[in-house]
N, CA and C atoms as a LAMMPS dump frame, in Angstrom:
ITEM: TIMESTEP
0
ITEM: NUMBER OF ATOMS
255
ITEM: BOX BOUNDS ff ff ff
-5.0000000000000000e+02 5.0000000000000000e+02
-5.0000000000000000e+02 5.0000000000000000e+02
-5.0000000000000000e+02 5.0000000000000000e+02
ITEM: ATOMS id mol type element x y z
1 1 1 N -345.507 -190.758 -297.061
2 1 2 C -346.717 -191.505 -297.292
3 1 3 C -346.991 -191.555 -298.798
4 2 1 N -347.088 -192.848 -299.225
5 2 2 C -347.475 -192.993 -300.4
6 2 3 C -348.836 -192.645 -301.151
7 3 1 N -349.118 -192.047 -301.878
8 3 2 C -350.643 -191.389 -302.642
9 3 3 C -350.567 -191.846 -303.9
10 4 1 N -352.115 -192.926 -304.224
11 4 2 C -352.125 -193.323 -305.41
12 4 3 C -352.84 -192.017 -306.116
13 5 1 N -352.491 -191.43 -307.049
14 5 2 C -353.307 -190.418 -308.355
15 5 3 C -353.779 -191.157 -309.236
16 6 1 N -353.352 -191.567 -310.124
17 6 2 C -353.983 -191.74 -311.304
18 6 3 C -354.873 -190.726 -311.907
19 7 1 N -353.432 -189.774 -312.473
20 7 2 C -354.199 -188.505 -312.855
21 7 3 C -353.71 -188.456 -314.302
22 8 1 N -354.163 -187.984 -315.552
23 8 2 C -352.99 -187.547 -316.07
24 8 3 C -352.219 -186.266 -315.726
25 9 1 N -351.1 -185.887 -316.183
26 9 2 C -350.291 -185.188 -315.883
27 9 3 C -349.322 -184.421 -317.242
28 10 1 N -348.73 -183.168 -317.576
29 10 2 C -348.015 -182.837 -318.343
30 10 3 C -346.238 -183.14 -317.965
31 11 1 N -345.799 -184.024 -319.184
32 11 2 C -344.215 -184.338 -318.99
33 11 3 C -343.408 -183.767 -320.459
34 12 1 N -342.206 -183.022 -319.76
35 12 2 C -341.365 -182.941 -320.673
36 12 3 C -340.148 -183.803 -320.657
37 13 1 N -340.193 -184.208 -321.438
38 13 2 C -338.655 -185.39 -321.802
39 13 3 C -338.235 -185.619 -323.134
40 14 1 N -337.018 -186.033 -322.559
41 14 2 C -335.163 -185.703 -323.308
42 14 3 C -335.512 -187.416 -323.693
43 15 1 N -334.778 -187.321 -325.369
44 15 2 C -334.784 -188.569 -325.8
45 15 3 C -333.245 -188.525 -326.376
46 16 1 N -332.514 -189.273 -325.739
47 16 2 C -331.206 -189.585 -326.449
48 16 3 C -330.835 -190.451 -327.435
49 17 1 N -330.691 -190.236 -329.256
50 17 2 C -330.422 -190.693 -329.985
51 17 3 C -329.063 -191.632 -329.699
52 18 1 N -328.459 -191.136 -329.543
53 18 2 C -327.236 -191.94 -329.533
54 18 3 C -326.763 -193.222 -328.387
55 19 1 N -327.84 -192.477 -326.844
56 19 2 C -328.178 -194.089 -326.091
57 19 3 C -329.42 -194.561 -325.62
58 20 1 N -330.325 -194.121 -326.852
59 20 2 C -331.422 -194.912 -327.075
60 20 3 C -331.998 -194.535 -325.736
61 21 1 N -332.144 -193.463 -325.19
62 21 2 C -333.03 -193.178 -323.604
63 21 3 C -333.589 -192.481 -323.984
64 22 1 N -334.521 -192.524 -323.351
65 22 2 C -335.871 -191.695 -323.087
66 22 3 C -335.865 -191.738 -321.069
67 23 1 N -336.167 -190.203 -321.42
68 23 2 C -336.218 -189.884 -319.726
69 23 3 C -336.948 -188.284 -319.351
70 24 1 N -338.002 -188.792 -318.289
71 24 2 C -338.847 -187.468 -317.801
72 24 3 C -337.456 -186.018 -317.667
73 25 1 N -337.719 -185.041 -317.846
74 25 2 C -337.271 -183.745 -317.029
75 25 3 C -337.578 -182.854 -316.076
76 26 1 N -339.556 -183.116 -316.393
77 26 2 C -340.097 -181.898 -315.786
78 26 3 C -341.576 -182.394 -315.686
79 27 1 N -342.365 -182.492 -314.864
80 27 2 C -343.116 -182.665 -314.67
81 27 3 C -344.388 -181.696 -314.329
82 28 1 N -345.179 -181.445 -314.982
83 28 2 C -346.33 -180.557 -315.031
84 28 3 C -347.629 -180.939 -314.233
85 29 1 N -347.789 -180.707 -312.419
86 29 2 C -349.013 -181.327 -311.559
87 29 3 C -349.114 -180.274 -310.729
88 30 1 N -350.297 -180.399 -310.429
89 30 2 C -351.011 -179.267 -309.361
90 30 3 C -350.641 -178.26 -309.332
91 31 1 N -350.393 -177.786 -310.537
92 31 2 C -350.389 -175.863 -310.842
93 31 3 C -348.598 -176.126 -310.883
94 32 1 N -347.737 -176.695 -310.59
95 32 2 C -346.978 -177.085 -309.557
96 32 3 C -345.602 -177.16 -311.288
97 33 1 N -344.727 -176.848 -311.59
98 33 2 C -343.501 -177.327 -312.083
99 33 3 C -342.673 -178.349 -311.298
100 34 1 N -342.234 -179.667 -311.601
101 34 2 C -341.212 -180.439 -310.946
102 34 3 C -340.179 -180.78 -311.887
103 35 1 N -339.112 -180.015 -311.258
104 35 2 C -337.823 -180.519 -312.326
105 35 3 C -337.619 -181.749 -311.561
106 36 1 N -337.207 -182.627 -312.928
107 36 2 C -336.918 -184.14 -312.203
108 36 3 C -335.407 -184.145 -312.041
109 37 1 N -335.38 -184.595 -310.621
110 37 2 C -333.438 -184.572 -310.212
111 37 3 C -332.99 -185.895 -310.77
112 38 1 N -333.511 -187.053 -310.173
113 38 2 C -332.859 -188.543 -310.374
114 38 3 C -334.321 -189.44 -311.078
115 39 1 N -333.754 -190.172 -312.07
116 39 2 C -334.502 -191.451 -312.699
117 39 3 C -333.895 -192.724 -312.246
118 40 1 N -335.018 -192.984 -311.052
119 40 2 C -334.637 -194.47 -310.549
120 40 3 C -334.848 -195.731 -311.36
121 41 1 N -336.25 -196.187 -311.259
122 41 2 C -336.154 -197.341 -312.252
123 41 3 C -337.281 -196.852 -313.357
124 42 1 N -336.742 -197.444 -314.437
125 42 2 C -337.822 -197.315 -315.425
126 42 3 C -337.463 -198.962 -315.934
127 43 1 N -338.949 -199.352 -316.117
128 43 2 C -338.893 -200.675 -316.591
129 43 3 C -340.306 -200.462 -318.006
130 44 1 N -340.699 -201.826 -318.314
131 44 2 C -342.051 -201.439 -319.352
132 44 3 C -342.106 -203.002 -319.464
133 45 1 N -343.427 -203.041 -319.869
134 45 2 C -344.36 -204.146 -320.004
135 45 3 C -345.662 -203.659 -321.324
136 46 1 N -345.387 -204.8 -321.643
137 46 2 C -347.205 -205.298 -322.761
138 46 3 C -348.508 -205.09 -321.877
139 47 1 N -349.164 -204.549 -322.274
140 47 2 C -350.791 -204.874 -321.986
141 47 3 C -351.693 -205.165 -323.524
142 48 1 N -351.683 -205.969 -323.507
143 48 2 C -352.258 -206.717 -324.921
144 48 3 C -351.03 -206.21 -325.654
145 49 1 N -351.21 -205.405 -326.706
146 49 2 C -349.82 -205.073 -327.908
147 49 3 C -349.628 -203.631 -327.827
148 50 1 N -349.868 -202.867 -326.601
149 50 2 C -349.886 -201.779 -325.887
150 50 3 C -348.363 -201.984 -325.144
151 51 1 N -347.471 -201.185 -325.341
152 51 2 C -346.066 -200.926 -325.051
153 51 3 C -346.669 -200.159 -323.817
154 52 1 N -345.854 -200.138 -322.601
155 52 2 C -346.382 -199.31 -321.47
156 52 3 C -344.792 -198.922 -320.616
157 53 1 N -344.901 -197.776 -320.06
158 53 2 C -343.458 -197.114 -319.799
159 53 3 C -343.649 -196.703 -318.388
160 54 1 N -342.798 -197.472 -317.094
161 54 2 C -343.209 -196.955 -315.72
162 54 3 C -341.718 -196.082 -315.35
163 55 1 N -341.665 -195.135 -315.235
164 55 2 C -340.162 -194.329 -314.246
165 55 3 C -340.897 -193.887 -313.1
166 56 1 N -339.822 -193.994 -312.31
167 56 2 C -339.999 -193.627 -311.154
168 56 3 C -338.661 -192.172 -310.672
169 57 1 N -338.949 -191.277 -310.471
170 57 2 C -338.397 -190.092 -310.619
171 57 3 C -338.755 -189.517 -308.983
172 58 1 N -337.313 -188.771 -309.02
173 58 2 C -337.438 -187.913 -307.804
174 58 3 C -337.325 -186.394 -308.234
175 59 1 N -338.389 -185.31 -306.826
176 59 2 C -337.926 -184.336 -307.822
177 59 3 C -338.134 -183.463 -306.777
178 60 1 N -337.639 -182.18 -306.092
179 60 2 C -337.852 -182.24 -305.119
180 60 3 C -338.052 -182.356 -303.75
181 61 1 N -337.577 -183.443 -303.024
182 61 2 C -337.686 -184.367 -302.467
183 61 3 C -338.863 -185.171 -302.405
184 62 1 N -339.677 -185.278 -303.361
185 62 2 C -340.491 -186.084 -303.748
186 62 3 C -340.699 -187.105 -304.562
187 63 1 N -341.322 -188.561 -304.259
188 63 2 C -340.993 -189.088 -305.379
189 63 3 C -342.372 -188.98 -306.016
190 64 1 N -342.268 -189.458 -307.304
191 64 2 C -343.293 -189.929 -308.658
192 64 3 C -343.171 -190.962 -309.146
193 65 1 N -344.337 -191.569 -309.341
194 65 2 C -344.065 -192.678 -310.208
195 65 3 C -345.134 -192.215 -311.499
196 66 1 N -344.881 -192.47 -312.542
197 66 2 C -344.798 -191.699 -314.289
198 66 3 C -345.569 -192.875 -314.754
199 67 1 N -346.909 -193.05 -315.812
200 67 2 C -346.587 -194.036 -316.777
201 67 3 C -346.69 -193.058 -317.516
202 68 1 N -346.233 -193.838 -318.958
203 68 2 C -346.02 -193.418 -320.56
204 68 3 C -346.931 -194.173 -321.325
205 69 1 N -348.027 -194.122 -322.322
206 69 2 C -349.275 -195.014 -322.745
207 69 3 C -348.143 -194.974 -324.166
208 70 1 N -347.612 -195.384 -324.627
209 70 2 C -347.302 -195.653 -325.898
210 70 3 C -347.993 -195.471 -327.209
211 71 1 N -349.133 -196.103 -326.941
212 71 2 C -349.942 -195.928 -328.253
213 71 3 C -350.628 -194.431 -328.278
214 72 1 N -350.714 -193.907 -327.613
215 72 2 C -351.532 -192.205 -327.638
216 72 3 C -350.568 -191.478 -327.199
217 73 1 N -349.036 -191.609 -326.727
218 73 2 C -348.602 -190.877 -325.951
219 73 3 C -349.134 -189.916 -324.891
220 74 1 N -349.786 -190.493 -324.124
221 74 2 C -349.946 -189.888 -322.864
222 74 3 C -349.387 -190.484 -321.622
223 75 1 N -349.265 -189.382 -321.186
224 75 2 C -348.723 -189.723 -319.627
225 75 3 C -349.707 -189.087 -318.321
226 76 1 N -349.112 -190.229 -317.304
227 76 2 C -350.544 -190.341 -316.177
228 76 3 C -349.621 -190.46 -314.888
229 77 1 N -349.942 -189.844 -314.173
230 77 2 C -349.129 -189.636 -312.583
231 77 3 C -349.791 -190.794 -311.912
232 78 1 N -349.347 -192.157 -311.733
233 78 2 C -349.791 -193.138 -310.738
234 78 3 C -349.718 -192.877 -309.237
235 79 1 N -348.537 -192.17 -308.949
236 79 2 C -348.335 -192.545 -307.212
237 79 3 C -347.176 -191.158 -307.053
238 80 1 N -347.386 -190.593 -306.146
239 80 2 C -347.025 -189.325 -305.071
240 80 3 C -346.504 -190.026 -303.805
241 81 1 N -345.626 -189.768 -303.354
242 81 2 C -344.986 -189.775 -302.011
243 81 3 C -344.398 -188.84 -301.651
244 82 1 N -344.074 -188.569 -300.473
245 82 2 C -343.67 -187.237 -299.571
246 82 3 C -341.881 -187.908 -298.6
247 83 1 N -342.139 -188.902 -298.921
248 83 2 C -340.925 -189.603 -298.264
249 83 3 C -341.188 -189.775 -296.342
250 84 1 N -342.528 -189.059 -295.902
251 84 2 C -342.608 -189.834 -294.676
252 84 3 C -343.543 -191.172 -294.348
253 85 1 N -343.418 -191.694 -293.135
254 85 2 C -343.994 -192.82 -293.178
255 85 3 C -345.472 -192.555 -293.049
């Protein structure tokens, strides 16, 4: 079941110089450590001249969906799932 949050949240992430990635590792929610196993999609979009960063990460057997605020660097937990219906 899918759960919208919209919380912020604490993320640690790996930035690769050499292929230009940026990608979650670890995710800091509900008292809770989540090492991130797989980075499914990460895409990004403008909101006015606001750079915005969505991954979607499994971790767990849970998924997350991540944004990244660009201009303040913060990050905000949009959506929780448990993988049942």
């Amino acid at each position: 079941m899918i759960q919208k949050i919209n919380s912020p949240v604490s993320v640690i992430m790996d930035f690769n110089h050499h292929q230009r990635k940026l990608r979650p590792i670890q995710i800091q929610w509900n008292n809770r450590d989540w090492r991130v196993e797989t980075v499914g999609l990460h895409h990004q979009y403008y909101c006015g001249r606001k750079l915005v960063h969505i991954f979607s990460v499994t971790a767990n057997g849970m998924f997350f969906k991540l944004e990244l605020d660009t201009q303040n660097l913060f990050w905000k937990l949009l959506e929780v799932a448990d993988g049942s219906v």
